[in-house]
Backbone as numpy.savetxt, mean C-alpha at the origin, in Angstrom:
# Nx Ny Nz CAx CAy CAz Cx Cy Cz
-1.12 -19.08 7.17 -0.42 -17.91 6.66 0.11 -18.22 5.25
-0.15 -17.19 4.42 0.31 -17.34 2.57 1.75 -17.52 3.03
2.29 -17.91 2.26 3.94 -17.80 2.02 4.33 -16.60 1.32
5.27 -16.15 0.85 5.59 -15.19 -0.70 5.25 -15.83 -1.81
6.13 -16.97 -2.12 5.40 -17.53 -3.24 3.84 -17.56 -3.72
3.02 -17.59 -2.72 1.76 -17.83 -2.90 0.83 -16.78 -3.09
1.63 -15.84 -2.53 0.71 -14.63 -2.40 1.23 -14.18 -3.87
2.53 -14.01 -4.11 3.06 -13.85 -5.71 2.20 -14.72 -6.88
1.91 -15.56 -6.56 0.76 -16.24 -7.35 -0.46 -15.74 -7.72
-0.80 -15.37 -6.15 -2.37 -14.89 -6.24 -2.41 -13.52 -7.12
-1.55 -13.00 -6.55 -1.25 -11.57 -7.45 -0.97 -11.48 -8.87
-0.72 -12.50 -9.28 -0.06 -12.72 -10.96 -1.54 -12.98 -11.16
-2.23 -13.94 -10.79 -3.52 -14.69 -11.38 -4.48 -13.70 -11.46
-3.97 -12.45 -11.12 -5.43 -11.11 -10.88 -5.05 -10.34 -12.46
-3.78 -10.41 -12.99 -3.41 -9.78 -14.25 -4.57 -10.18 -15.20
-5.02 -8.99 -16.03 -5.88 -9.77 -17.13 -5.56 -9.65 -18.66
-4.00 -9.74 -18.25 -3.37 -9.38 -19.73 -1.98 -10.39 -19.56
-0.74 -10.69 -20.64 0.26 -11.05 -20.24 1.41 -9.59 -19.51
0.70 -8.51 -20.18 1.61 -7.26 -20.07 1.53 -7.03 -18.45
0.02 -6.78 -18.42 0.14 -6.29 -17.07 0.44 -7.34 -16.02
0.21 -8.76 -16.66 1.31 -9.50 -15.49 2.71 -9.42 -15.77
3.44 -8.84 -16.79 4.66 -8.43 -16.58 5.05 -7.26 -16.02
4.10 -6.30 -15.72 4.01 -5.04 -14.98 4.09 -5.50 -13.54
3.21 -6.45 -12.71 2.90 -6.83 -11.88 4.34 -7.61 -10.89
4.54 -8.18 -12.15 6.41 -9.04 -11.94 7.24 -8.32 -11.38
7.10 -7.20 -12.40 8.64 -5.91 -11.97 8.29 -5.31 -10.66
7.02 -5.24 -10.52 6.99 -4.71 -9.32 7.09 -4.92 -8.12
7.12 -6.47 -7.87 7.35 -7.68 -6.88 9.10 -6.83 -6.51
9.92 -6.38 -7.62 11.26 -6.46 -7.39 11.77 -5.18 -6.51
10.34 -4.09 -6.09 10.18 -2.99 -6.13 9.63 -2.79 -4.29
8.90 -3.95 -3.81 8.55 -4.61 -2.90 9.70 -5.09 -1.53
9.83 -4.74 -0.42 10.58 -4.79 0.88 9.85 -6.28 0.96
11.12 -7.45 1.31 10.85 -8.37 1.91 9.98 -8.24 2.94
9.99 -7.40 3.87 9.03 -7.46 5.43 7.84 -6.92 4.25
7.57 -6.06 3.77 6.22 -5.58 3.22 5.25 -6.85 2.28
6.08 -7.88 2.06 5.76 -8.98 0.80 5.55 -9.98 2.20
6.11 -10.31 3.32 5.63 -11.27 4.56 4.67 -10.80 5.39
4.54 -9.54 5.44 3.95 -9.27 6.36 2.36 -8.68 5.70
2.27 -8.62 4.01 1.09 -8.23 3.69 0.44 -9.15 2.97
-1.06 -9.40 2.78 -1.67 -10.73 2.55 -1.71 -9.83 1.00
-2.51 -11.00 -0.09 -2.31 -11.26 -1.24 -3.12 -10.41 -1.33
-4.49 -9.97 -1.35 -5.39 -9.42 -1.34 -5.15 -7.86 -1.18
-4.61 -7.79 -0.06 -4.02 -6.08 0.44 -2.90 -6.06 -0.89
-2.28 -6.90 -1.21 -0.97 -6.51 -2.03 -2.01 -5.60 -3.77
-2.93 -6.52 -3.91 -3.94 -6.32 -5.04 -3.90 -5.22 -4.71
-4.82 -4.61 -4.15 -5.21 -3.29 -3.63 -4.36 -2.56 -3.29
-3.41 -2.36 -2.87 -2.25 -1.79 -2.87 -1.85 -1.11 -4.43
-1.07 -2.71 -4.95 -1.45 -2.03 -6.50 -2.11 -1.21 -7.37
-3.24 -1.48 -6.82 -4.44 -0.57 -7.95 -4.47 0.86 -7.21
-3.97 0.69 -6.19 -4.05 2.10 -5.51 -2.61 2.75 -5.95
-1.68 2.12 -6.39 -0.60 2.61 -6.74 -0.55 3.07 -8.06
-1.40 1.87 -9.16 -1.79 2.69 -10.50 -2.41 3.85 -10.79
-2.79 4.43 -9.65 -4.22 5.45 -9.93 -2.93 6.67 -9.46
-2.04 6.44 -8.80 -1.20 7.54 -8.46 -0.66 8.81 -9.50
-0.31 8.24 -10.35 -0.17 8.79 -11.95 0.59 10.22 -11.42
0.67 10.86 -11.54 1.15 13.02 -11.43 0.93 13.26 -10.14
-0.09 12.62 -9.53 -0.08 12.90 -8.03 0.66 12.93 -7.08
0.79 13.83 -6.30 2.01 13.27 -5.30 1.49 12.12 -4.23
0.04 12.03 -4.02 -0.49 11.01 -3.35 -2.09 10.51 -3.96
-2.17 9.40 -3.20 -3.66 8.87 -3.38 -3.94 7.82 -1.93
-5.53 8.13 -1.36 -5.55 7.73 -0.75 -6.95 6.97 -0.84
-7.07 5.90 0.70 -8.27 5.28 0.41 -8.31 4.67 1.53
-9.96 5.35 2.29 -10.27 5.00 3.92 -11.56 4.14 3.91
-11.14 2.96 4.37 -12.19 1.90 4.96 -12.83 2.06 6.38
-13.90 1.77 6.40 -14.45 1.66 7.91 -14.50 0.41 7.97
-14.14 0.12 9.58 -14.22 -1.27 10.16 -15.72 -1.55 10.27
-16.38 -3.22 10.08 -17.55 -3.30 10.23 -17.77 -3.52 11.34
-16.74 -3.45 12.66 -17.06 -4.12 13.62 -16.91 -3.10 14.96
-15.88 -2.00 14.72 -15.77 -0.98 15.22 -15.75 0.77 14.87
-15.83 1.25 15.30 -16.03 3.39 15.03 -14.67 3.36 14.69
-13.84 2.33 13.86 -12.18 2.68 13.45 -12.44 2.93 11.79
-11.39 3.54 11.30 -11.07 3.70 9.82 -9.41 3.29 9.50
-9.60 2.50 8.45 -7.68 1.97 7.88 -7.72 3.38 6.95
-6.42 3.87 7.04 -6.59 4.91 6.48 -5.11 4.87 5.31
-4.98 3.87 3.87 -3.87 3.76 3.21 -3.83 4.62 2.52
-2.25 5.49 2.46 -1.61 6.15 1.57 -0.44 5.91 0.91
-0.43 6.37 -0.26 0.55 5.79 -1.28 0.79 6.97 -1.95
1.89 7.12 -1.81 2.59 8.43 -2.08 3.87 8.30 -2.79
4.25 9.63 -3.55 5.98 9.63 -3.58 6.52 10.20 -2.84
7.73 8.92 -2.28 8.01 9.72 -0.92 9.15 10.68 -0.75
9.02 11.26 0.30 9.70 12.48 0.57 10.63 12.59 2.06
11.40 13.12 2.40 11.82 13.36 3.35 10.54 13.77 4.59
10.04 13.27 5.65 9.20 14.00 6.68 8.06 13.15 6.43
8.01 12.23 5.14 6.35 12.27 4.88 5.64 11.71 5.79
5.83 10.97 6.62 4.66 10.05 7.19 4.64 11.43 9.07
5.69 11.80 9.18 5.50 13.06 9.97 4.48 14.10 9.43
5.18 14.20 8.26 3.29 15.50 7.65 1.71 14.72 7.91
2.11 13.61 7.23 0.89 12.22 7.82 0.30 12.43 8.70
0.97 12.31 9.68 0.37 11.87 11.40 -0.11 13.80 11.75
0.84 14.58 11.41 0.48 16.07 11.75 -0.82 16.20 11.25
-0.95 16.27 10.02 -2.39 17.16 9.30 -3.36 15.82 10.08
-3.30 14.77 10.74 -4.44 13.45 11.48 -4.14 14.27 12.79
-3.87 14.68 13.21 -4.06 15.01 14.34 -4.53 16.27 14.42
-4.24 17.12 13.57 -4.33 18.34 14.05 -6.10 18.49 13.53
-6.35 17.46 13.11 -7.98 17.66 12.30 -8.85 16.23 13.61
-8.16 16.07 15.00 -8.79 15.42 15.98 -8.81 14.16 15.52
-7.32 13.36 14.00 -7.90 11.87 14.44 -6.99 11.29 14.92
-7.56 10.47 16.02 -6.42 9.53 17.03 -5.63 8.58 15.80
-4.41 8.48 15.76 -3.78 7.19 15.01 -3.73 6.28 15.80
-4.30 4.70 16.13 -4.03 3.95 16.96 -2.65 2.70 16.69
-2.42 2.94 14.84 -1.34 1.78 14.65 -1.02 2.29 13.51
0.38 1.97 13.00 0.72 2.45 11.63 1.23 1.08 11.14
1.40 1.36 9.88 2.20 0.49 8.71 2.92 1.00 8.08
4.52 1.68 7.88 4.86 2.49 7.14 6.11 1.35 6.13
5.57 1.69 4.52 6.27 1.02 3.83 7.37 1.96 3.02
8.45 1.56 2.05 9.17 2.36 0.87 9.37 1.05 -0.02
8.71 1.26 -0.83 8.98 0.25 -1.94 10.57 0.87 -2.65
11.29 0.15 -3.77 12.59 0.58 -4.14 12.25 1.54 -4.61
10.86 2.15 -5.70 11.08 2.35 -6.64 10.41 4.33 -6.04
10.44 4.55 -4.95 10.04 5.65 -4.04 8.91 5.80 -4.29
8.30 4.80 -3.22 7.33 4.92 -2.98 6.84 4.47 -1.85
5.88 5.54 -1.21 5.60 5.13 0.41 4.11 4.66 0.20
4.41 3.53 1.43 2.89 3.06 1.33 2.52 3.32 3.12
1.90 4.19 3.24 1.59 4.19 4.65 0.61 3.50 4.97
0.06 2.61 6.08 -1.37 2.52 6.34 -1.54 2.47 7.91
């Protein structure tokens, strides 16, 4: 298992500028202890870039299929709102998809990371 430190590493070493590893920094500060232990270095990347693309949007999302099963990870990154991960699970269900597990994050800086 990464530590924080390490995964904070891996994540700095993906910057390909000094700026945007100072972008990358501030945002560590922006980050829930349980969300920084409990998410690997890799997801944190991706996370990020899914958070840059957010821009005016009120959300952005992005669904993987499992290679091993008929499942989909289904992450959203949003600004959050009162209800949101309730509107979430409503408009997934009401369109027939089972949720079998959630991840629901709030970074400081309001922002929800559901997955």
């Amino acid at each position: 298992m990464e530590t924080v430190e390490k995964k904070k590493e891996k994540v700095l070493s993906s910057a390909g500028t000094p700026e945007e590893k100072q972008v990358l920094e501030s945002l560590f500060n922006f980050m829930s202890p349980r969300y920084l232990i409990g998410t690997n270095a890799d997801d944190i990347i991706e996370h990020i870039s899914l958070y840059k693309t957010l821009g005016k949007d009120n959300f952005v999302w992005k669904i993987d299929k499992s290679s091993d099963t008929d499942t989909r990870t289904v992450t959203i990154c949003a600004k959050d709102e009162p209800g949101l991960i309730s509107k979430i699970a409503g408009v997934l269900t009401l369109n027939g998809i089972n949720i079998l597990d959630t991840f629901v994050y709030t970074w400081r800086n309001n922002i929800a990371l559901d997955i």
